[in-house]
C-alpha positions in Angstrom: -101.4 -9.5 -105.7 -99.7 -6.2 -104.4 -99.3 -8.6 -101.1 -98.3 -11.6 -102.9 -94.6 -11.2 -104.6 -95.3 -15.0 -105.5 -97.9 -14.3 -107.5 -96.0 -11.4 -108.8 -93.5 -13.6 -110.3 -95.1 -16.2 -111.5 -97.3 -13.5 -113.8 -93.6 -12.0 -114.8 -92.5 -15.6 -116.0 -95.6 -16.3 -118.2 -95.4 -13.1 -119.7 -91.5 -13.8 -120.8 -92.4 -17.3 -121.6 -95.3 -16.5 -124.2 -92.9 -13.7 -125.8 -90.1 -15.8 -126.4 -92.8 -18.7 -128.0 -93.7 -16.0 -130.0 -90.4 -14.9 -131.4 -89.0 -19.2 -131.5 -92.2 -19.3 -134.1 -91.3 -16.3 -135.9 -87.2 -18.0 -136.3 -89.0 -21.5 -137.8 -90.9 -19.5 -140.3 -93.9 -21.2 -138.9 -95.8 -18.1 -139.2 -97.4 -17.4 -142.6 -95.6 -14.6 -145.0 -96.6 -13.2 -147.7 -94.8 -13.9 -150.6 -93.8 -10.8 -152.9 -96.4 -11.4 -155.9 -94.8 -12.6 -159.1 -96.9 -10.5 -162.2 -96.0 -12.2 -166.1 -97.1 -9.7 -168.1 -97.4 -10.5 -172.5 -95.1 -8.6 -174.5 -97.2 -5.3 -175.8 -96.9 -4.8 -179.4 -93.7 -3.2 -181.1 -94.0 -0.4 -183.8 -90.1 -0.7 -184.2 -88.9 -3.7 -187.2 -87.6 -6.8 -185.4 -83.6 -6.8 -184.7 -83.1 -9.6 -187.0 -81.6 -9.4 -190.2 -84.5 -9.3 -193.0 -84.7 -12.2 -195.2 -86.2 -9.6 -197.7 -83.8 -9.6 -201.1 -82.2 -5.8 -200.7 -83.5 -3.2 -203.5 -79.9 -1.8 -204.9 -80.7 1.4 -207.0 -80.3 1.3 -210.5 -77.3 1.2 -212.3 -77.5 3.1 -215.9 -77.0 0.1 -218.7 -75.2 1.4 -221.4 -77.3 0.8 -224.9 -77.4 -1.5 -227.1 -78.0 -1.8 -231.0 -81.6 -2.7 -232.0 -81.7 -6.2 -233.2 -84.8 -5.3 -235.1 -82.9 -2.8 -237.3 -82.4 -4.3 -241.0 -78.7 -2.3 -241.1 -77.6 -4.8 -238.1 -79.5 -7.6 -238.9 -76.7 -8.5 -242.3 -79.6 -7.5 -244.3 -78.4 -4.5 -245.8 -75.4 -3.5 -247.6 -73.7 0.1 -245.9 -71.3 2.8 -246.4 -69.9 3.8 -242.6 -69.0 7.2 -242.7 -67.0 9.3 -239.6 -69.8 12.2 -238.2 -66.4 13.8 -237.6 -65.2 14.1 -241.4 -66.2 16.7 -243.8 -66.6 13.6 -246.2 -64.8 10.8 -247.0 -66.2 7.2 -246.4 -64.6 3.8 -245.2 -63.0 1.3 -247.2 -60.6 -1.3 -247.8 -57.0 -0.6 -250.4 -55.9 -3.0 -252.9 -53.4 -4.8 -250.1 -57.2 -5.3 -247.7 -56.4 -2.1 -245.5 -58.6 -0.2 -243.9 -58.6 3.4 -244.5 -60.5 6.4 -245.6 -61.1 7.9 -249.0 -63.1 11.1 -250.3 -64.6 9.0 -253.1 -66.5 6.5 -254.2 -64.9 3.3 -253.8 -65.5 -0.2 -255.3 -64.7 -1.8 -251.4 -66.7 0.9 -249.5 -69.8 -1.2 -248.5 -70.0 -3.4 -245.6 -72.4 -6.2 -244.3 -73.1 -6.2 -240.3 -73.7 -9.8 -239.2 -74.4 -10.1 -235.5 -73.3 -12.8 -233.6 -73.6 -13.4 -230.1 -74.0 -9.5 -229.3 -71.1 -8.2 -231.4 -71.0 -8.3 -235.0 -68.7 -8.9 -238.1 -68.1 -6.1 -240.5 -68.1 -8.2 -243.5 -67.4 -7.1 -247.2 -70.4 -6.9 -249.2 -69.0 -8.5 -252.3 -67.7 -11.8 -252.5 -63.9 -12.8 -252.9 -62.5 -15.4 -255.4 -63.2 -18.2 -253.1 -67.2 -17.1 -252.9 -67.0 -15.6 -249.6 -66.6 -12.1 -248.1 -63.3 -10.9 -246.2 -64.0 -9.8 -242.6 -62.7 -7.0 -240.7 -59.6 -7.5 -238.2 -58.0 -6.0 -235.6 -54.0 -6.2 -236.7 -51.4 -5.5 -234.1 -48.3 -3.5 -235.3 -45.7 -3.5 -232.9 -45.3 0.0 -231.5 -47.3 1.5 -234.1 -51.4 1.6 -233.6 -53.8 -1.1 -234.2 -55.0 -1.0 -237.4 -57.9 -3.0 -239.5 -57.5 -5.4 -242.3 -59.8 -7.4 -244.1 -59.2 -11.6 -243.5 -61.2 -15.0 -243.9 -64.7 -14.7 -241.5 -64.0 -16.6 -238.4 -66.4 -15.9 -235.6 -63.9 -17.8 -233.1 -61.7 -14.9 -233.5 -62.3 -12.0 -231.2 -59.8 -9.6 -232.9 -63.2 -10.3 -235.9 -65.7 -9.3 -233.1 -67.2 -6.1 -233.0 -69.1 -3.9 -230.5 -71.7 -1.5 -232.7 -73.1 0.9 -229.5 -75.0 3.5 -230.5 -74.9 7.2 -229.0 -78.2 8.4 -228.5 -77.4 11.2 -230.9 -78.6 11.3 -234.7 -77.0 13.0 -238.1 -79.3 13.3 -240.8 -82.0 11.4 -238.9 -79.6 8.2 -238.8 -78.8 6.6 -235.7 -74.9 7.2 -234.8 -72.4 4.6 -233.1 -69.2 4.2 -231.9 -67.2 0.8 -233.0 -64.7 -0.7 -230.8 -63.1 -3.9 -230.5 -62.7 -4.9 -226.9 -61.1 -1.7 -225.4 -59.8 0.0 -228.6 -62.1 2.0 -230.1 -61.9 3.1 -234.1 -61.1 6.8 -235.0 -59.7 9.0 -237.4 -55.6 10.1 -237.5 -53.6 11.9 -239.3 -52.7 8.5 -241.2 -55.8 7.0 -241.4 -57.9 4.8 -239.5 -56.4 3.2 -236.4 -57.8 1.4 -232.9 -57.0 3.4 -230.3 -57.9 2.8 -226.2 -59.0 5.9 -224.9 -59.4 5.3 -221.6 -61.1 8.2 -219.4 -60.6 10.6 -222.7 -63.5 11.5 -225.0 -64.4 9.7 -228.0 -62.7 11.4 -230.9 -64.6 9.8 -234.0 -68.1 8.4 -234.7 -69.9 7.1 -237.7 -73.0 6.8 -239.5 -74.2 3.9 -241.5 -75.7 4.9 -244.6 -78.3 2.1 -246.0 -77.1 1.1 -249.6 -79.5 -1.2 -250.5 -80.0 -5.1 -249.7 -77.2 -7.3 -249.0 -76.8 -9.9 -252.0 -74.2 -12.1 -249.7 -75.4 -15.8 -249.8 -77.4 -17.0 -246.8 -75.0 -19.3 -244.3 -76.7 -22.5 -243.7 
């Protein structure tokens, strides 16, 4: 062939011929390619709690209840007849003047026992005797103007909340009896300078509690 530029040529032109076949196949995508592999792996187990919210109720910590009177004790059950004296006093008991006022003497007093009657949570402080009409008076919140609430004894309605009474006790004891505080809605009852008054006290300590001093068994007739 080193004589023959013919056949020189000819083995030039098949050579460029089979290269550009070559790279027209490549172009088409006629020759097979390897596609880059796909992998699907399962989801590996999470230690961490799932983003969504919880259906789970939340816990909220405890909120301190404030306590409550013991149904099962006779004195608030209007089963006994008491004296309610203030802890605070030297002496002197609870009672109600000629004209129904509540007030304070250092005596015994014919009106110086009360009946507590629960109803619905609070109770009425009821007289222990009976009145001319064959019922006992009940203890009342009496507005007075400018001057402090004060108590006076009325017919028992149990519709009327100025009648209503919370009893609460304190946790504390005198003489190994149970003592309470006694308010009517926000006014709580204390000792003043002119007797006993309702007074709201707001963020301020309370200034007078009581004792009730078991007198015996309440003779009031039974309500149907």
């Amino acid at each position: 062939m080193k004589g023959n530029p013919v056949l020189r040529n000819l083995g030039m032109i098949t050579a460029v011929a089979a290269l550009a076949l070559t790279q027209q196949a490549c172009a088409n995508g006629t020759s097979p390619q390897t596609a880059p592999e796909t992998t699907t792996s399962a989801a590996s187990p999470s230690l961490s709690p799932s983003p969504e919210k919880s259906t789970e109720p939340t816990t909220k910590a405890p909120t301190s209840k404030p306590p409550k009177a013991d149904p099962k004790d006779p004195i608030l059950a209007g089963k006994r007849q008491v004296v309610i004296a203030p802890v605070e006093s030297f002496e002197g008991i609870v009672v109600l003047d000629e004209q129904g006022n509540l007030g304070m003497t250092d005596g015994e007093a014919d009106r110086g026992l009360f009946v507590f009657t629960p109803h619905n949570g609070k109770f009425q402080i009821k007289t222990a005797k009976v009145g001319t009409g064959g019922e006992p008076d009940c203890l009342s919140v009496k507005t007075n103007g400018s001057q402090p609430l004060t108590a006076v004894a009325v017919a028992c309605d149990t519709s009327k909340a100025e009648q209503l009474f919370d009893v609460v006790p304190t946790g504390k004891k005198d003489n190994n009896r149970p003592v309470y505080t006694i308010a009517n809605r926000d006014a709580l009852l204390r000792t003043s300078s002119s007797g006993l008054i309702f007074e709201e006290l707001g963020d301020g300590p309370v200034i007078t509690t009581f004792v009730l001093v078991d007198n015996g068994k309440s003779t009031l007739p039974a309500l149907d």
